[in-house]
Each structure stands twice: as C-alpha cells, then as structure tokens.
TORLO-34640 format. One record per residue: x, y, z of N, C-alpha, C, CB in turn. Coordinates in steps of 0.2 Angstrom, whole numbers, plus 5000, padded with zeros to 4 digits. Glycine has a CB too. Layout:
N
   n_c1   n_c2   n_c3   ca_c1   ca_c2   ca_c3   c_c1   c_c2   c_c3   cb_c1   cb_c2   cb_c3
      X      Y      Z       X       Y       Z      X      Y      Z       X       Y       Z
...
***
This chain:
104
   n_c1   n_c2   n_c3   ca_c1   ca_c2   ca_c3   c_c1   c_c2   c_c3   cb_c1   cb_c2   cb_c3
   5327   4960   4718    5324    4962    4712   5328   4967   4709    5317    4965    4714
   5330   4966   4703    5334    4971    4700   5331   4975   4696    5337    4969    4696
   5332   4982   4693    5330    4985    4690   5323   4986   4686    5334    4986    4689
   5325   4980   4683    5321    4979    4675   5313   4977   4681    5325    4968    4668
   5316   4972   4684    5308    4970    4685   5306   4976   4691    5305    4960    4688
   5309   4981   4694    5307    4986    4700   5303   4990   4691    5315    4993    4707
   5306   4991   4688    5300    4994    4683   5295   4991   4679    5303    4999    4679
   5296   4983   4678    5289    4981    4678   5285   4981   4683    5288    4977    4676
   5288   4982   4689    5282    4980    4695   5279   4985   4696    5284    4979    4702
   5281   4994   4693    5278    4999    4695   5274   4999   4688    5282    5005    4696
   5276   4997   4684    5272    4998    4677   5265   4995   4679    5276    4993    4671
   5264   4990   4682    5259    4983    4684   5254   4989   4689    5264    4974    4690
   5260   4991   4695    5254    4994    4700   5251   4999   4694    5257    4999    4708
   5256   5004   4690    5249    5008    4689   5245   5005   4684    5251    5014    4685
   5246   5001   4680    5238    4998    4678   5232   4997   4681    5239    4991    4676
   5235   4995   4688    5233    4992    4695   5230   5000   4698    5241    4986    4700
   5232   5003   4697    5231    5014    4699   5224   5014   4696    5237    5023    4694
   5224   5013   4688    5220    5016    4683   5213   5012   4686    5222    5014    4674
   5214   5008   4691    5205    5002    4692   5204   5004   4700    5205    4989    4689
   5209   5007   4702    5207    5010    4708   5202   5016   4709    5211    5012    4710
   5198   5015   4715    5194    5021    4719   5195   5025   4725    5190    5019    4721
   5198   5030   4724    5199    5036    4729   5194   5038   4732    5202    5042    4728
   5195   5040   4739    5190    5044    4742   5189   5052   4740    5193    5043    4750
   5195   5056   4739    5196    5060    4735   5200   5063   4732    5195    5062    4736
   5200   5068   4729    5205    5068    4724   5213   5069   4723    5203    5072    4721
   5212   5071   4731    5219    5072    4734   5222   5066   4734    5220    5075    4740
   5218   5061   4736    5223    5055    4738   5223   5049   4728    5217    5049    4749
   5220   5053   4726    5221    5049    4720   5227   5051   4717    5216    5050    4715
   5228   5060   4717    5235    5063    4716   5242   5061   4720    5234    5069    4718
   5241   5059   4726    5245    5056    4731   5248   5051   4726    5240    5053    4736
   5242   5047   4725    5247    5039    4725   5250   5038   4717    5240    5031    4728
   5245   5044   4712    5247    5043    4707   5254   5046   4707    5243    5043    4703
   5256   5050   4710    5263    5053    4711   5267   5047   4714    5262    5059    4717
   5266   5047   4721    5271    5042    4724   5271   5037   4718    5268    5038    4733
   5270   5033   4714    5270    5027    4709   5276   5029   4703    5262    5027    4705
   5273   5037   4701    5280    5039    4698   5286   5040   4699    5280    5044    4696
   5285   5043   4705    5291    5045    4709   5296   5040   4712    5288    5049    4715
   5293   5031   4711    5295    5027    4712   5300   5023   4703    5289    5024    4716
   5296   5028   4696    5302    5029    4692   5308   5032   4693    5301    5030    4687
   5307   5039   4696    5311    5046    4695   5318   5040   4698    5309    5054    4701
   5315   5037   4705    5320    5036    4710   5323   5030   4706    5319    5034    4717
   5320   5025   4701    5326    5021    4698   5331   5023   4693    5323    5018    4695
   5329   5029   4690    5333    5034    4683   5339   5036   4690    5328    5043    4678
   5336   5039   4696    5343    5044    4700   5348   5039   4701    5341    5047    4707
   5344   5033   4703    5348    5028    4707   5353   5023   4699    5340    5021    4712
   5351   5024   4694    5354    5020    4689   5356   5026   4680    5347    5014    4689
   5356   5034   4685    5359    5036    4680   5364   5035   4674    5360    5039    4684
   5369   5030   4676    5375    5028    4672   5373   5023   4668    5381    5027    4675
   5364   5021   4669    5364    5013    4664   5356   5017   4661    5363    5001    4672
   5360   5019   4654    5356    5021    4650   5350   5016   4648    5360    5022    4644
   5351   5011   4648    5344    5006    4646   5341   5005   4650    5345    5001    4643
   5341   5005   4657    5336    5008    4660   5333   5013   4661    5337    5006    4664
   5337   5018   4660    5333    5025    4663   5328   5026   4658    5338    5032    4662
   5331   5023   4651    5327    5023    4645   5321   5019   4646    5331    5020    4639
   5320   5014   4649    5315    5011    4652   5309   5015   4654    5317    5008    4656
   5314   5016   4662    5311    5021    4666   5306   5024   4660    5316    5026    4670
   5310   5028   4658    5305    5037    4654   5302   5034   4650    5308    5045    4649
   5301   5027   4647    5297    5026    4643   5292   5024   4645    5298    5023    4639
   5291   5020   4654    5284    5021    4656   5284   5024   4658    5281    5018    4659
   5286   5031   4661    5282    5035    4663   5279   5037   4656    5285    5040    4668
   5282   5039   4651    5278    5043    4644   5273   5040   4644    5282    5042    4637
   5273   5032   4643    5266    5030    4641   5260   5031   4647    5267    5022    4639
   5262   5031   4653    5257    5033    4657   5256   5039   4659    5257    5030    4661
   5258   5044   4656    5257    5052    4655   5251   5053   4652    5262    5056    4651
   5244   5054   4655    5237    5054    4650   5234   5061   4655    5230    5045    4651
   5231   5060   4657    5227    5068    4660   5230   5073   4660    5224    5069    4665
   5229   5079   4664    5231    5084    4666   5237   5083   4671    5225    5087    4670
   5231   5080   4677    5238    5076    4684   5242   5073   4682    5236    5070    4689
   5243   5068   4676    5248    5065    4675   5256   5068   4672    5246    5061    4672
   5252   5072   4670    5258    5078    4667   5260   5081   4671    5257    5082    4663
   5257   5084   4676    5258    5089    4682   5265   5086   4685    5250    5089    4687
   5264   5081   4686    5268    5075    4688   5274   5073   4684    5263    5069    4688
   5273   5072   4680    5278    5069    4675   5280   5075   4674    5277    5064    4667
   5280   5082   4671    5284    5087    4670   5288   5089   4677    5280    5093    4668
   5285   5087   4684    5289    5089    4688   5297   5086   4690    5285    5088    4692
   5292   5078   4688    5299    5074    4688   5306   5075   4682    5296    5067    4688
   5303   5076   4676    5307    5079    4669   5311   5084   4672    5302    5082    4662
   5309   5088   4674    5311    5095    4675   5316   5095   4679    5306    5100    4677
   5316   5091   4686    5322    5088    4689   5326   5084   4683    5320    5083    4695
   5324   5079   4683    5332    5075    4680   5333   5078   4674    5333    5066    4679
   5332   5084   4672    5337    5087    4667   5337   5090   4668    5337    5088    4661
   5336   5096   4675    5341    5100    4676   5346   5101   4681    5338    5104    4676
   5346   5093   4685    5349    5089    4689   5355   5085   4684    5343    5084    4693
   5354   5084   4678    5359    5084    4672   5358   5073   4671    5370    5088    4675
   5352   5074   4675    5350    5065    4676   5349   5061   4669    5342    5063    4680
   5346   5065   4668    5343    5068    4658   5346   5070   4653    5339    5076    4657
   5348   5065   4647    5349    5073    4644   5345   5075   4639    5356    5074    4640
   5347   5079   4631    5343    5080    4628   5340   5076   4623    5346    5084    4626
   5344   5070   4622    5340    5065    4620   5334   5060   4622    5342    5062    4619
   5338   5060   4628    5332    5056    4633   5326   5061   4633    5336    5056    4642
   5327   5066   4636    5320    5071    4634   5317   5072   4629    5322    5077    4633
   5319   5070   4623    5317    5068    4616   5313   5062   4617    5322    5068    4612
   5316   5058   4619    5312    5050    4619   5306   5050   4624    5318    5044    4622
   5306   5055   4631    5302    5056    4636   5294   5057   4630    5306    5063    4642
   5296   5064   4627    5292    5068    4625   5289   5065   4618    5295    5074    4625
   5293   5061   4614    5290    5057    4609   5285   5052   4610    5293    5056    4606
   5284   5051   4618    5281    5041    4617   5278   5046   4623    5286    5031    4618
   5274   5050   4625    5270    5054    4629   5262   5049   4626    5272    5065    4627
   5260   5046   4632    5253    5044    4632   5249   5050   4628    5251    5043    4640
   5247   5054   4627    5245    5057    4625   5244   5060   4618    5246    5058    4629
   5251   5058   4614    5252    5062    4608   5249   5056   4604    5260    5064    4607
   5244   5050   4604    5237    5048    4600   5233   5054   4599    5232    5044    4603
   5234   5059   4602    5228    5065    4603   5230   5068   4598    5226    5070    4610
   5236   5071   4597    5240    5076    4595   5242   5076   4587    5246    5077    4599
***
C-alpha cells in the first residue's frame, strides 16, 4: 500500500471513528488519537514528498472538529514544526482547511 491510499484508509477509518461507541471517554480519546497519530507517522515517514505531507494535513485539518480533536491535532502540529517536519506554509495550509473554521 503506498502512501496515497495509507491516507485514504485512515481517512475511511475516521469516518468509520465518527459512528463508533466507546465505553468511555478515555478510550474514545485513545483511538481517536492513535488514528491521527497514524497521519503524523506518514508526514515523518514521507517528509521530503511534499504532496503527501500536504495530504496528510489536510485530513487531519478537515477532521479537526471538537475540543479532543484539536487537543490532538495541535499536539501533533506542534511536533512537526518544531521538529522542522512542517514548515510555515504547511502550517498555513494545516490551519486554513481546520474542520472547524465553518464556525469561524
């Protein structure tokens, strides 16, 4: 499986996250972490191929919606830019297609 489709497959499970039922809230945090954490590790792993990383942050942006999800996605941001995975553009693109800015 190459890149493109490891992030449609994660893209699929979290659709597949959002119609799930936790026992509690911890293990909802869990897994919606481990899911992201499975983009962080495509951007580390594919730092030098800009059109994926660009991928990458753009699903995680779009599936940045609640509190947790950000809690989450800022943790992971905060690494690969100050890990230099990131740069300022990319950050820009992260933070402009942020699920959330419908609201904003």
């Amino acid at each position: 499986m190459n890149n493109f489709q490891k992030i449609e497959s994660i893209k699929k499970q979290i659709s597949q996250y959002y119609e799930m039922v936790f026992d509690n809230d911890k293990e909802d945090y869990d897994y919606n972490e481990m899911l992201k954490n499975k983009l962080r590790d495509i951007i580390v792993n594919s730092k030098n191929n800009v059109t994926i990383v660009e991928k990458a942050l753009l699903v995680l942006a779009k599936s940045t919606g609640c509190a947790e999800d950000h809690e989450i996605a800022e943790k992971i941001i905060n690494y690969l830019f100050e890990n230099k995975i990131i740069n300022d553009s990319q950050l820009d693109l992260f933070y402009n297609n942020l699920g959330t800015n419908r609201w904003l």
